[in-house]
Each structure stands twice: as C-alpha cells, then as structure tokens.
MMTF fields as JSON, N, C-alpha, C and O atoms, coordinates in Angstrom:
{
  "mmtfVersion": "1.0.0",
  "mmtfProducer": "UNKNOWN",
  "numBonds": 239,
  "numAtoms": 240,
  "numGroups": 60,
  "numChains": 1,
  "numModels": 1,
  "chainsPerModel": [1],
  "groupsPerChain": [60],
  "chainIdList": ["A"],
  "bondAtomList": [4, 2, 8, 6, 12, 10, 16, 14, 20, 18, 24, 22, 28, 26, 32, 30, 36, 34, 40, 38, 44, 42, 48, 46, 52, 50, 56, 54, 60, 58, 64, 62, 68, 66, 72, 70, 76, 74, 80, 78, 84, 82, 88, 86, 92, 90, 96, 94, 100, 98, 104, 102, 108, 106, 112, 110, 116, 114, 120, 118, 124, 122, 128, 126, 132, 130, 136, 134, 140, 138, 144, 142, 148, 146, 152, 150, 156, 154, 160, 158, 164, 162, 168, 166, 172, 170, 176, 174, 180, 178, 184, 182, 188, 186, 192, 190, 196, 194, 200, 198, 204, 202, 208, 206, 212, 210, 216, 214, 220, 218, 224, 222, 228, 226, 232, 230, 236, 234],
  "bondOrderList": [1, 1, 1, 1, 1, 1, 1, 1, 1, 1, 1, 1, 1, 1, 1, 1, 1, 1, 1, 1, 1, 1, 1, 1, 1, 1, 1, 1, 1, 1, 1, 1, 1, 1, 1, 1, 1, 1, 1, 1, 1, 1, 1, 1, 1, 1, 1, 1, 1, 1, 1, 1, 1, 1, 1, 1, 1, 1, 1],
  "groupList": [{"groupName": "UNK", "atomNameList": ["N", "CA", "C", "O"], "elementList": ["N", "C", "C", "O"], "formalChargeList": [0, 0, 0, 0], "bondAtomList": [1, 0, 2, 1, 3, 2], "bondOrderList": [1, 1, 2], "singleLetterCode": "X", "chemCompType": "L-PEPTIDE LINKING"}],
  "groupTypeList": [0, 0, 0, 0, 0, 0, 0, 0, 0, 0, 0, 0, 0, 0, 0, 0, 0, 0, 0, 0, 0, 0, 0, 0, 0, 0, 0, 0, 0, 0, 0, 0, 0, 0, 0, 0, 0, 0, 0, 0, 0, 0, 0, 0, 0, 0, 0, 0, 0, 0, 0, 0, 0, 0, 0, 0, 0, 0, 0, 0],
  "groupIdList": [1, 2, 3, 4, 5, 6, 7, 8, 9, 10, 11, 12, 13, 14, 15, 16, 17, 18, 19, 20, 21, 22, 23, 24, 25, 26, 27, 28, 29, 30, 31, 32, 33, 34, 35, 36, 37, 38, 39, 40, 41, 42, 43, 44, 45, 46, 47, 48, 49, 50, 51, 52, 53, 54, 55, 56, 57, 58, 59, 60],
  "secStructList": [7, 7, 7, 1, 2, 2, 2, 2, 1, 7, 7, 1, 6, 6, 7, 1, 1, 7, 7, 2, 2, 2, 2, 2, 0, 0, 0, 0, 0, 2, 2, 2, 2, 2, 2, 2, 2, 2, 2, 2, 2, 2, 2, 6, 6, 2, 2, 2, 2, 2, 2, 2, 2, 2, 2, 2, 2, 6, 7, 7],
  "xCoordList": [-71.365, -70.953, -72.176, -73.285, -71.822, -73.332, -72.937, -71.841, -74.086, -74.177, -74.26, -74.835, -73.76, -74.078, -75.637, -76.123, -76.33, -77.654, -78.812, -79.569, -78.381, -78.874, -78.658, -79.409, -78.051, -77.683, -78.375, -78.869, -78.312, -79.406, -80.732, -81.428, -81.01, -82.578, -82.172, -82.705, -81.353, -81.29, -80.901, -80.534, -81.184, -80.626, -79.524, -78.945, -79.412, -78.578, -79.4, -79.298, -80.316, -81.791, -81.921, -82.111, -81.918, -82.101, -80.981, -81.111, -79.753, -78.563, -78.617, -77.613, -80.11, -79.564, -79.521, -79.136, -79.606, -79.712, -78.545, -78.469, -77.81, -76.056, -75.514, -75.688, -74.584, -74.214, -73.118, -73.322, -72.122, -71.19, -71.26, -70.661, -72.259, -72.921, -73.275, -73.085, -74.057, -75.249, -73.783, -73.486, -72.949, -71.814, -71.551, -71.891, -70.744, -70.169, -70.86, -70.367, -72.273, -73.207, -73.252, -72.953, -73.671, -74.66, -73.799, -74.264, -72.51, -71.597, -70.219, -69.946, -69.476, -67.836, -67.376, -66.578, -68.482, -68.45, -69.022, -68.305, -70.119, -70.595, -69.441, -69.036, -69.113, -68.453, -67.226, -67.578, -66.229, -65.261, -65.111, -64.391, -66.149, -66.697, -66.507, -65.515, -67.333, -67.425, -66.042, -65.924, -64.991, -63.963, -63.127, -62.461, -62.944, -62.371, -62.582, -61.732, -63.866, -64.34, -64.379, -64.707, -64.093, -63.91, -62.332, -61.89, -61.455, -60.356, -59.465, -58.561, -60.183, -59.528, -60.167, -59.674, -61.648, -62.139, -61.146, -60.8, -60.883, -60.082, -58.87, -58.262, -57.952, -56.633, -56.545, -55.462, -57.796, -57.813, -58.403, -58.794, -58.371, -59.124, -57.667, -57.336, -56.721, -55.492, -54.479, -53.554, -54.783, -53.494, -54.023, -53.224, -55.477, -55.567, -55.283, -54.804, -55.621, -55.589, -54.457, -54.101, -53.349, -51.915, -51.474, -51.004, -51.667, -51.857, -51.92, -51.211, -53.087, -53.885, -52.944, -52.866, -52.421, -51.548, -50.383, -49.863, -50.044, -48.429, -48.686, -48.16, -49.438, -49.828, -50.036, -49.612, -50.679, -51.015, -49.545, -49.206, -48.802, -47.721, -46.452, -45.817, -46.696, -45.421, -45.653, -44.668, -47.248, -46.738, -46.692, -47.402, -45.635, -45.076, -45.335, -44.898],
  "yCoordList": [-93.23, -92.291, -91.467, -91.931, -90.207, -89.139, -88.964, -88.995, -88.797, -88.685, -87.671, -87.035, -86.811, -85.16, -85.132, -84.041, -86.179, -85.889, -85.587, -84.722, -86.797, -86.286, -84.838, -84.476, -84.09, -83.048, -81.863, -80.895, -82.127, -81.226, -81.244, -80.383, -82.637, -83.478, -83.276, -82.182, -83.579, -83.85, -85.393, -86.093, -85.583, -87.119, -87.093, -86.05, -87.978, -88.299, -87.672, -86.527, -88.544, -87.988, -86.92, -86.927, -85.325, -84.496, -83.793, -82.749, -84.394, -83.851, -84.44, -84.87, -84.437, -85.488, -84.273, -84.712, -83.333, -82.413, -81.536, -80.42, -82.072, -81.337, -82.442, -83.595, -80.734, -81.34, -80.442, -79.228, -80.888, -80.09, -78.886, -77.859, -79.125, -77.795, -76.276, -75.06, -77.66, -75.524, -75.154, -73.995, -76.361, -75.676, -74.635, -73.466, -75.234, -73.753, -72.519, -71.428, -72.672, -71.859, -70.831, -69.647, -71.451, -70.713, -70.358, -69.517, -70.923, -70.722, -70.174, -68.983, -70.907, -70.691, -69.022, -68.12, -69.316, -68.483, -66.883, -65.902, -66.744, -65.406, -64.958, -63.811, -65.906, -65.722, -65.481, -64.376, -65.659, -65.305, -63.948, -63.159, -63.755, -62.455, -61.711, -60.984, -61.748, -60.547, -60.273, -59.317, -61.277, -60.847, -60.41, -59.412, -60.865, -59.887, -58.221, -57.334, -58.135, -56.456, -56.04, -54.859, -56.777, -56.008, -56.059, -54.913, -56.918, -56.477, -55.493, -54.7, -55.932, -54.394, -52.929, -51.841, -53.287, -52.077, -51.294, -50.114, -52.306, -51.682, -51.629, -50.868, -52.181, -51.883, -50.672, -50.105, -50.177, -48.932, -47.763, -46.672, -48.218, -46.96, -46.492, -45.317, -47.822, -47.522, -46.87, -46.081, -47.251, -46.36, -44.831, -43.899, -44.639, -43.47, -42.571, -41.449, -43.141, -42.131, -42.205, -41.136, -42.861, -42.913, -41.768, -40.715, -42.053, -40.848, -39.695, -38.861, -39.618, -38.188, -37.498, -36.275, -37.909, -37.972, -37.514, -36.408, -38.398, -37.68, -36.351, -35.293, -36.397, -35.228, -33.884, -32.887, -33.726, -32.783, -32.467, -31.285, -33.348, -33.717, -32.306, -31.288, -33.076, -31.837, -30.806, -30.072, -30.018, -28.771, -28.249, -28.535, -27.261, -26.418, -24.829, -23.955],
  "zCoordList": [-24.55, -25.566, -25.983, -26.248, -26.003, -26.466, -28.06, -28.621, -28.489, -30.171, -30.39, -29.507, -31.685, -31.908, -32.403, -32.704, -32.48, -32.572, -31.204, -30.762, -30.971, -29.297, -28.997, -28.091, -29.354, -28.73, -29.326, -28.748, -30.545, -31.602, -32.002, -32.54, -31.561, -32.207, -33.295, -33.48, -34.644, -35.874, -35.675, -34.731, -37.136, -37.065, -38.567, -38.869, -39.14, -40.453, -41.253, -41.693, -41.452, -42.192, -42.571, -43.787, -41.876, -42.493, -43.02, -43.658, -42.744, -43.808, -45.221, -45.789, -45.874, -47.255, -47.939, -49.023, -48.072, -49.117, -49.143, -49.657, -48.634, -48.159, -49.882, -50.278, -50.574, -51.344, -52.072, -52.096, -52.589, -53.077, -53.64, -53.319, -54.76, -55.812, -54.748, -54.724, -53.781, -53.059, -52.13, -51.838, -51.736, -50.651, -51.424, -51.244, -52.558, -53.212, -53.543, -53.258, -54.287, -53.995, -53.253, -53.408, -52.416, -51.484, -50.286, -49.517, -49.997, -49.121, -49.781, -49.639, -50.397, -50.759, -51.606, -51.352, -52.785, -53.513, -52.825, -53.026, -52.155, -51.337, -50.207, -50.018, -49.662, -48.724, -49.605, -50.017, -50.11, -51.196, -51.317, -50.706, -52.474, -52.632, -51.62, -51.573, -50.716, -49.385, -48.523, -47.756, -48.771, -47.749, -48.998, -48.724, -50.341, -51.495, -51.307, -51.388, -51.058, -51.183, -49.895, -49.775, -48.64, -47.445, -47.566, -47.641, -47.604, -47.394, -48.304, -48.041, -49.619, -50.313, -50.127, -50.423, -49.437, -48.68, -47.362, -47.305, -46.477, -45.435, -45.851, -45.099, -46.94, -47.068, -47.927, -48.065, -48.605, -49.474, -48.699, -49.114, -47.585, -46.44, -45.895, -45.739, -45.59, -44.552, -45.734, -45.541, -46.59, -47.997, -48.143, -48.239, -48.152, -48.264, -47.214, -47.382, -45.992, -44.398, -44.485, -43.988, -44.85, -44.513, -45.477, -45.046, -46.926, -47.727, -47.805, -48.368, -47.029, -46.64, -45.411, -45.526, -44.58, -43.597, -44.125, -43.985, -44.702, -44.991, -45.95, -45.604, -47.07, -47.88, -47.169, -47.753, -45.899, -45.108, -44.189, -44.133, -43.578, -42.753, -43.857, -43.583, -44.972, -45.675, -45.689, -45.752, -45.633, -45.965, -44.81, -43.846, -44.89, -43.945, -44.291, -43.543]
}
C-alpha cells in the first residue's frame, strides 16, 4: 500500500496548523466573496448586452 505522504514528502506533522478558524479565513470566506461579485458581474454584463440589444433591435 503507498501512503499520500510518500508521494509528497509531507508527513502528518506538518499539517498541525490546519484549523477551522484560518479555513474559513483565509479560504471560505475570500473565495465566497469572489464568486458573489463575479457572478453578479457576468449576469449584469448578460442583462445589459441583452438590454442593449433589444433597445437598439426596436427602433425602426
């Protein structure tokens, strides 16, 4: 059986500083954030071009 350490040269050992608080930190919460303001970034890009589109489309 191969170990996921063997494979990395880490051992247990240097995961001691893994801990709920910095997850959320430093991971859950940034990352959150950033797909909040990209996806209302690209869904407020596709409302406006669609927008802009039909607005131009009527006049005749």
């Amino acid at each position: 059986m191969i170990s996921m350490d063997s494979d990395s040269g880490t051992t247990a050992a240097s995961y001691n500083n893994l801990a709920w608080g910095s997850f959320f930190v430093n991971n859950l919460i940034p990352v959150t954030i950033g797909n909040m303001i990209g996806g209302v970034s690209f869904v407020a890009l596709v409302y406006w071009v669609i927008y802009l589109r039909n607005k131009d489309a009527n006049r005749i």
